[in-house]
N, C-alpha and C positions, 0 to 999 in steps of 0.2 A: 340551171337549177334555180326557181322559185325561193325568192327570200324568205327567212324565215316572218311572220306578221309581228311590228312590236307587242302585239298582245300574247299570243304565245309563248316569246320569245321572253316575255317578263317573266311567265308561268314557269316555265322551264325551270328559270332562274331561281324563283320562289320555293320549285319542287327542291333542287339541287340544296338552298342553303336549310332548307326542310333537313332532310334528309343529313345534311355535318352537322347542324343542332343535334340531332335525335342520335346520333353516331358520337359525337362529343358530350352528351348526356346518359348515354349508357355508360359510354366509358370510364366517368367521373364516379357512374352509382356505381362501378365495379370495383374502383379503386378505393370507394368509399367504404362496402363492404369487406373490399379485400382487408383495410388497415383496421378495422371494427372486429373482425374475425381473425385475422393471424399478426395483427402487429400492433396490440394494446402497447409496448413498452414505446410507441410512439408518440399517442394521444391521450390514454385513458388516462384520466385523473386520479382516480383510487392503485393502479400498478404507479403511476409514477410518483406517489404520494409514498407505497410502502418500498420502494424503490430507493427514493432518498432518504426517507427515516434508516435504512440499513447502510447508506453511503458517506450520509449527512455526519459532520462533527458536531452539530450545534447542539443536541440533545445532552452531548455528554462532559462539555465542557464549558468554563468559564473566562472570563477576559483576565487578565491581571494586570495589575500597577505595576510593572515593568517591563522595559523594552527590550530587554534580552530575551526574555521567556513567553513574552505577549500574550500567552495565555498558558491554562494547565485542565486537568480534570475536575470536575467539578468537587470536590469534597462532599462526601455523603450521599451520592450519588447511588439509587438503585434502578438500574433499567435493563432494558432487552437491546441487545447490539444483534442484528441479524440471526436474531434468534438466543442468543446465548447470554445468558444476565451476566450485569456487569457493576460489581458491588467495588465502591469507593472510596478508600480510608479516610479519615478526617484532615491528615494532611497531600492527598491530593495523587494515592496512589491505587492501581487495579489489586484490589485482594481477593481471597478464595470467598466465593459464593455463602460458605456460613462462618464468615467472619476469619481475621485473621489471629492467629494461635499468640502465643505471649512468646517471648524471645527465651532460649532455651542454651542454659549453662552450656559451656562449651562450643557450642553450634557455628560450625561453619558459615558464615555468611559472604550470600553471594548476591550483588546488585546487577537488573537487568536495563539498560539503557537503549532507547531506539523509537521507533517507531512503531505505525497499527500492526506491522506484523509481528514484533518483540510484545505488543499488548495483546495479543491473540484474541485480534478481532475475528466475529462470527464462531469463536470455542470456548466452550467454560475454562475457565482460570487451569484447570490440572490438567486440562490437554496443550495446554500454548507451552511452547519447548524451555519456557526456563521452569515451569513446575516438574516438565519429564524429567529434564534433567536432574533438577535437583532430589526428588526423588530416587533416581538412580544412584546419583553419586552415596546420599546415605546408604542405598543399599549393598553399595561396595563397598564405604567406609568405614560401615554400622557408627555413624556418628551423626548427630543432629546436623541437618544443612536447614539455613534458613534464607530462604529468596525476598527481597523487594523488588518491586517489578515497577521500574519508574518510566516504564514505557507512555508515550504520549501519541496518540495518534497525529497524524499531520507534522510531527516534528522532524528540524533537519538537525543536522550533528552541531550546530552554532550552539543551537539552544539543547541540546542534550549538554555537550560541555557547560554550559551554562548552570545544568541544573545539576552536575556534579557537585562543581565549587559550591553550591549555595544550599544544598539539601545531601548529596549523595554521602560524598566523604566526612559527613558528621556521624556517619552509623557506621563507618572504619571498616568498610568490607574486606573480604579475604579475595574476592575474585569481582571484578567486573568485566561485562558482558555488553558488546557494545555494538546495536545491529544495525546494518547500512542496508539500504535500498539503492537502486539507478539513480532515485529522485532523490535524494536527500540532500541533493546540491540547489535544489529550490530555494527562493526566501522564505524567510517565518511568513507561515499564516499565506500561504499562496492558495493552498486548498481552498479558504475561505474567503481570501478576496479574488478569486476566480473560480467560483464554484460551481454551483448547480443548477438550472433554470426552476422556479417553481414550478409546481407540478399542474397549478393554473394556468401556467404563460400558453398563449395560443387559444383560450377558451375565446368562443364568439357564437355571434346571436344566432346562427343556424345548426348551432352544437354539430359541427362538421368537423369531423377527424381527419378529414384531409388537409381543409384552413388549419387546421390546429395544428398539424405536423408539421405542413409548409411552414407557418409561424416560427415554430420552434425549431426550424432545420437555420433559419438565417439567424433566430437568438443564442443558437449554440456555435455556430459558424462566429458571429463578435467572438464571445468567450475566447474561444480558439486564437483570435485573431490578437484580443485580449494579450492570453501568455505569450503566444509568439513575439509580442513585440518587447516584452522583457529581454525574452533571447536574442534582438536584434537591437537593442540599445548595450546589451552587454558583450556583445561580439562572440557569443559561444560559439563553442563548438558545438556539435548533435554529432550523438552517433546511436541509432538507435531509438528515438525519441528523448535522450537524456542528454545532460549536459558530461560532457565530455572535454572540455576545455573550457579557457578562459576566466574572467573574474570569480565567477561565483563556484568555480570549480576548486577553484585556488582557496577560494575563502571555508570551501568545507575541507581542505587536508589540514588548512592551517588551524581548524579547530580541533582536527582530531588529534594536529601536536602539541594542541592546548590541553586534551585529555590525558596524553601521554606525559607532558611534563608536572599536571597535577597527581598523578598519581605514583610516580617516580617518585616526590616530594611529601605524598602518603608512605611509601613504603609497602604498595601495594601493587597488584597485576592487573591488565586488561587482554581481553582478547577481544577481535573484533572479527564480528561475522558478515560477510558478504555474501548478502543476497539476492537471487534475482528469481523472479515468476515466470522468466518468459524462457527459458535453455531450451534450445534443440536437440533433439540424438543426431549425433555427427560424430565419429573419432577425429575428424581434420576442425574440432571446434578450439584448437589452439592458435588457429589463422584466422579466425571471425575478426572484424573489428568490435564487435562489443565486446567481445573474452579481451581482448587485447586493450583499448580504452577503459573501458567499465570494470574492469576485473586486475588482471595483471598489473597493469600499469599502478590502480590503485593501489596493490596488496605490497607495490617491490615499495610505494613512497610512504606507505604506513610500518612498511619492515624497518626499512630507513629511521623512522622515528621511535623504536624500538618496541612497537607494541605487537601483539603477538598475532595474529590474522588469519585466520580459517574465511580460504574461498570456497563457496560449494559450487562453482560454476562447473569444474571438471565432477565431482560425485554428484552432483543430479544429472548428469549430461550422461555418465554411466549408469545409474540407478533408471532412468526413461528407457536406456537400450535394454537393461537387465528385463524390465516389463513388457517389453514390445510397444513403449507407446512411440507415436509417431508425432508427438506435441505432448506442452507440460498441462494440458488440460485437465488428467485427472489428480493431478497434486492441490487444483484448486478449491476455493469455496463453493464455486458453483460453476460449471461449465455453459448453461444455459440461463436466457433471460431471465435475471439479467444477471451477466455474465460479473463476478467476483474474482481475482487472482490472488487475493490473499490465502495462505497455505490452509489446507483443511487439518483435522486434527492427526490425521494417519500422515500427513507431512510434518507437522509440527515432531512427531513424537520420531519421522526419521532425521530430522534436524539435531533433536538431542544426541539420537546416536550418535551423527557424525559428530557433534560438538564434544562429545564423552571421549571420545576416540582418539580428536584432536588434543585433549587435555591431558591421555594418559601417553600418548605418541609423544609428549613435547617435555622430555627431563626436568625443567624449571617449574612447569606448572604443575606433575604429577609428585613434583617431593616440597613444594609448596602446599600441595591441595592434600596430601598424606595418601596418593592411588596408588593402588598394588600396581607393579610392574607387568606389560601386556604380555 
């Protein structure tokens, strides 16, 4: 067989790297299309701009002069939280959209402490479950009930105890309401100094949503790498994406028996709710590790401290199989991009129930709180 000639043989060459250019350039315009057409929460600037304004704490809050609480809501605040306006009382609390009513002879009062889901973010004020609730509760007591909702978004239980001593227990409440999330073992202000990329990062001069994706996949990769290293200086546990053990684990029960022994010293009640966004339908979800870490474990070391504890880990795990869902998808703000897990308002208002349910089921809190017998 005849050699190939080097001139040819160049050609050939030229055709072939022809041909993975023009192959490797289609493929990039497809991919480039593809994320242009079905994956704006990747690249576009304007989705990822109203993306973080619905995620983002900064709109609604301010910094504060002290190190316990490091920040609060903004006072006087009127804006749109994911759609839902969110009007601000002048000392730094979520009130009902036309204003809050004047404090009423008699009235029940009941304080909401916790975080974005206790503030009923992405729902007007009378659907987040301490207005159902308190609503309801007048309607069985026929007695004024009056809610302050000193929910903070981004808060962990440090600084909810915090803002007890220093704001809550001056208004003498009759009931306090005290809501945990997985995360709430995080440090103050973690949301915010591990947050969110701006919704510019990744722009560049060939306004390419691919560079801008690829960009933004390694700047949220840091981030990531970011929090992780907290949990790796602190030796936590994870179970579930949550801390489940060690330091900071510890540092959130021992605040919540800081809650427990300020309010013993009031002369007053706590219950505390445990929640979680993510439950599976299983009847064997008593052998999970997160039911068992995240749930259990927590509820026997806060019974221990004497405060009163409503898990819904087992009633949503039953309320999902009651529906037929196969995930807790539709309990959420939004199931699709971009995706929200904060409770929507038809979960808020079955949160009250169980919370109702729980307060009239529990002898101490039903002839404290004056509820008919179930």
């Amino acid at each position: 067989m005849r050699p190939e000639a080097p001139a040819a043989s160049r050609r050939r060459l030229w055709r072939e790297a022809a041909v993975a250019v023009a192959a490797l350039a289609f493929a990039l315009a497809a991919i480039e299309a593809g994320l242009r057409l079905f994956a704006p929460q990747l690249h576009d600037t304007r989705y990822l701009t109203a993306r973080l304004r619905n995620a983002s704490l900064k709109d609604c809050i301010t910094n504060l002069d002290d190190p316990e609480l490091v920040y609060g809501l903004l006072p006087g605040a009127d804006l749109q939280v994911h759609g839902a306006r969110v009007l601000v009382s002048a000392d730094g609390r979520r009130i009902p959209e036309n204003g809050e009513p004047p404090p009423r002879p008699g009235a029940l009062r009941v304080a909401l402490l916790g975080d974005s889901t206790a503030f009923g973010w992405g729902v007007a004020y009378h659907q987040s479950y301490g207005a159902v609730l308190c609503a309801r509760l007048e309607a069985i007591t026929s007695r004024p009930v009056d809610l302050r909702n000193w929910a903070v978004p981004g808060y962990n239980t440090a600084q909810e105890a915090a803002l007890y001593r220093k704001a809550v227990r001056d208004w003498k409440p009759d009931l306090v309401i005290v809501h945990r999330d997985p995360n709430d073992c995080e440090p103050a202000a973690w949301s915010l100094r591990y947050g969110y990329l701006d919704p510019t990062y990744g722009d560049n001069p060939l306004r390419s949503a691919l560079i801008k994706a690829f960009i933004r996949r390694i700047g949220e990769g840091r981030i990531a790498r970011q929090r992780a290293e907290v949990g790796r200086l602190h030796k936590h546990e994870i179970t579930a994406q949550f801390i489940s053990g060690g330091p900071l684990f510890e540092d959130n029960l021992r605040a919540f028996a800081d809650i427990a022994a300020a309010v013993r010293d009031d002369a007053t009640t706590a219950v505390v709710v445990l929640y979680n966004s993510s439950v599976l339908p299983g009847e064997d979800f008593e052998s999970r590790p997160e039911y068992i870490k995240l749930h259990d474990t927590v509820a026997r070391r806060l019974r221990a401290e004497g405060l009163h504890v409503l898990d819904l880990y087992g009633p949503f795990e039953r309320y999902l199989r009651e529906k037929g869902w196969s995930d807790p998808s539709p309990t959420w703000l939004s199931a699709t991009e971009p995706v929200d897990l904060h409770p929507n308002a038809e979960t808020h208002a079955r949160i009250a129930e169980w919370l109702l349910e729980f307060l009239m089921a529990t002898p101490a809190l039903r002839e404290r709180l004056g509820l008919p017998t179930p």
